[in-house]
C-alpha positions, 0 to 999 in steps of 0.5 A, a space after each residue: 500500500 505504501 509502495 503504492 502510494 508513493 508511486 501514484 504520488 510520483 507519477 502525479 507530480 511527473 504529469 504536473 512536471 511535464 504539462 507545465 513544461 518545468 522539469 527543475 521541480 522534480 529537482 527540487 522534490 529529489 532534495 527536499 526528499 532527500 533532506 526530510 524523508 529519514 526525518 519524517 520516518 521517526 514520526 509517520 514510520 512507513 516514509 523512511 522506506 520510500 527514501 532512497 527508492 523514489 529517489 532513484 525513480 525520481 532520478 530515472 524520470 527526470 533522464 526520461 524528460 531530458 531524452 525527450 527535451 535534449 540530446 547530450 552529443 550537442 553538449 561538448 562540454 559533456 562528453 568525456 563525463 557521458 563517456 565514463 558512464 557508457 563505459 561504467 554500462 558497458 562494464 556492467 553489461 559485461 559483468 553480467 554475461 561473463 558471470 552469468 547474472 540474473 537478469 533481477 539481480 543485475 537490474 537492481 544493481 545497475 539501478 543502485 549504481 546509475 541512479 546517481 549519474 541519471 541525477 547528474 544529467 538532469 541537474 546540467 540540463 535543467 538547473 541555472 544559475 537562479 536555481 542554483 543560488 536557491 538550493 544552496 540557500 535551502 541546503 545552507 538553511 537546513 544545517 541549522 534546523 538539523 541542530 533542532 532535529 539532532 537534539 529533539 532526537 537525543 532528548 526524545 528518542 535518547 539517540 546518540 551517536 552513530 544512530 542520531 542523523 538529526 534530519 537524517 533519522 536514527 537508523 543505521 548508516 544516518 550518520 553516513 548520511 549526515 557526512 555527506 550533508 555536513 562536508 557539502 555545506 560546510 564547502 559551500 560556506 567556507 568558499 562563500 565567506 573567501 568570495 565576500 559572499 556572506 558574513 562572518 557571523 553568518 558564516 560561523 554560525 553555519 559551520 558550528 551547526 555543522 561541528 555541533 551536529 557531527 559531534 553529537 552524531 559521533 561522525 569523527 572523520 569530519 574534523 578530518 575532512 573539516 581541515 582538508 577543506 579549510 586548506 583547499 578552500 584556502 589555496 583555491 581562493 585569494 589570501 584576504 584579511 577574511 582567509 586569516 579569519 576564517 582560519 582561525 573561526 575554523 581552528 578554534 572551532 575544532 578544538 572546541 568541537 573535539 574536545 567536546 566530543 571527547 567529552 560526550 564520548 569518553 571511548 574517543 577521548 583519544 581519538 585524535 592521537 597518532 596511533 588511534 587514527 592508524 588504528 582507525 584505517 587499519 583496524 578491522 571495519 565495524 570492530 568485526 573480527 576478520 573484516 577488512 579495513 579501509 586502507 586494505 579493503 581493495 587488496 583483500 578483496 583482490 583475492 576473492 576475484 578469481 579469474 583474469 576476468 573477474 579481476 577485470 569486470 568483477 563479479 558481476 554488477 548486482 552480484 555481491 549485494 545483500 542477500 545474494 550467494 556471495 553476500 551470504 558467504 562473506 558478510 563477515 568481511 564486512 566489504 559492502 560497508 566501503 563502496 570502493 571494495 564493494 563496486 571493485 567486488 562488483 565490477 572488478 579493476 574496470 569499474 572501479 577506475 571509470 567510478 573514480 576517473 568521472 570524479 577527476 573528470 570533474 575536478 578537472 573540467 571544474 578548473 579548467 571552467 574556473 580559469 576561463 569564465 572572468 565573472 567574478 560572480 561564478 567563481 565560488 559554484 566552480 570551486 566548490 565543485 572542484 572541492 567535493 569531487 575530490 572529497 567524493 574519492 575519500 568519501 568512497 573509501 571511508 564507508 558506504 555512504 556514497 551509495 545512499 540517497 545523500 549522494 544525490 546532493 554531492 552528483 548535484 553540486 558537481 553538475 553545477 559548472 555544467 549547468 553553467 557552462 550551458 548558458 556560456 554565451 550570456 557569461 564573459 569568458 578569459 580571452 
């Protein structure tokens, strides 16, 4: 019945979508769902389970009304990105004959695997610049109102850490989630302060709702992940009386913020030492007795690929997920709560690498934009994607995130130059 329900619901908003000619909002229904569904499952239960479902349906419908508006071989700008996801489909449809998978099995998992590419498509073709400007404000604005939600969760429900996701819900891998939120706000923050595009009482009150909220989830990497992006939003802007500023909100902040985390978390006190963030790549993932780690969990599951074939298109697309023969055999591994191990399991040397090229891809392109556009203006979009393709290979490595519907908001944000880019001739160039 909820299934139901939340189909006819999608394809009432598709037709409405379609007659009024503006595609841009099933954009908007993507993240509005992303940002709220988990949420509102703590208090209606069934919602939770649409999430990543009409996230993907949402995603495939909007491809379906860009072949039916556009054609992408007349965006140049495009092409090497539309070649690394033909290429990751060929792969997939290799994988599948050389191991002999079923055709659901095989369904489901290119479903898993291209939804996230499908809502990078429509976000180049569909979103402007207006566009662009009023999703950030709304991602920029939920940063605050997950605070509320975070600390309605702890007081209400006594959720703490790795099950506190603050809009994200309380269940496993919400945390997850949350990352990926925290790191693509606090990106575009931090690039919008250096460009005098907000204030610095502004801008510190956005990135202490993101420290607040990482630190009562328990999501230690992201002070990691904090100063990796202080220092590239640092060397990708202009040295200002406003880079020392935000250097030193930032730093403060996070000593404040570990501090407090070792304090809510006694376990963690630590954490921060040398040995216990060696301990944290190369311990067993999950503390499971046996399971792989994040610095070796490519080279462990080199092993389980056995032919030359396998080695080089994996497994089988689909063929290593929950409740499949492979999954059932080898869950103590624990390799399908890393995506990288989990997609190289799945699509073996081949796949791994066009996953990782589209992001480098978009660094690449996102730059090369940046130098060329002299608007001033457009400046901080071009850099904030360059920022979060880099971040999406850590991303990939650390845990699983990468393969939940908060990925949607990161495939985005890297559509953004492109979706730029669309408009060139209304934008000076650099000669």
């Amino acid at each position: 019945m909820t299934l139901f329900v939340g189909a006819a619901l999608l394809f009432v908003l598709l037709m409405f979508t379609l007659l009024w000619d503006k595609p841009v909002l099933l954009i908007y229904f993507v993240i509005l769902m992303t940002l709220t569904m988990d949420m509102f499952g703590i208090v209606f239960g069934v919602f939770a389970r649409l999430s990543n479902p009409v996230a993907a349906i949402g995603c495939y419908l909007l491809l379906v009304a860009i072949v039916k508006n556009t054609c992408f071989v007349k965006r140049p700008h495009l092409v090497l990105q539309c070649m690394i996801i033909v290429g990751l489909i060929a792969v997939s449809v290799i994988s599948v004959v050389v191991n002999g998978v079923g055709f659901k099995v095989a369904g489901i998992g290119m479903f898993q695997l291209l939804r996230n590419f499908a809502f990078f498509l429509a976000c180049t073709e569909f979103l402007d610049l207006r566009e662009i400007r009023r999703i950030f404000a709304l991602l920029v604005g939920f940063s605050v109102f997950n605070v509320l939600v975070a600390f309605i969760e702890h007081k209400k429900y006594g959720a703490k850490g790795d099950f506190n996701g603050g809009i994200f819900g309380m269940t496993v891998g919400c945390n997850g989630k949350l990352n990926l939120f925290l790191v693509t706000v606090t990106v575009i923050v931090m690039v919008f302060y250096l460009a005098n595009k907000m204030s610095t009482i502004m801008a510190s009150v956005f990135l202490v709702c993101c420290l607040v909220s990482a630190t009562v989830s328990e999501i230690k990497i992201y002070y990691f992940e904090f100063a990796a992006i202080l220092i590239m939003t640092v060397l990708l802007s202009q040295f200002s009386r406003k880079t020392l500023i935000l250097t030193v909100v930032a730093l403060v902040s996070m000593v404040v913020g570990i501090w407090i985390l070792g304090q809510m978390f006694p376990l963690f006190k630590d954490f921060f030492s040398v040995d216990s963030i060696v301990e944290y790549g190369t311990g067993d993932y999950g503390n499971s007795e046996g399971s792989i780690n994040r610095l070796t969990g490519l080279s462990s599951m080199f092993g389980y690929l056995q032919t030359p074939l396998q080695k080089i298109f994996g497994l089988g697309i689909g063929n290593a997920h929950v409740g499949t023969p492979f999954y059932e055999a080898h869950s103590y591994l624990k390799y399908i709560w890393l995506y990288d191990a989990y997609l190289f399991t799945e699509l073996g040397i081949s796949g791994l690498g066009l996953y990782y090229m589209f992001f480098v891809s978009i660094a690449v392109a996102a730059f090369w934009m940046r130098r060329k556009f002299t608007n001033p203006e457009l400046g901080p979009y071009f850099t904030v994607a360059i920022e979060l393709a880099a971040l999406s290979v850590v991303f990939s490595a650390q845990d699983a995130s990468m393969i939940t519907s908060s990925a949607l908001i990161i495939f985005m944000v890297m559509a953004i130059p492109f979706a730029i880019f669309r408009n060139k001739s209304e934008i000076p160039v650099a000669a």
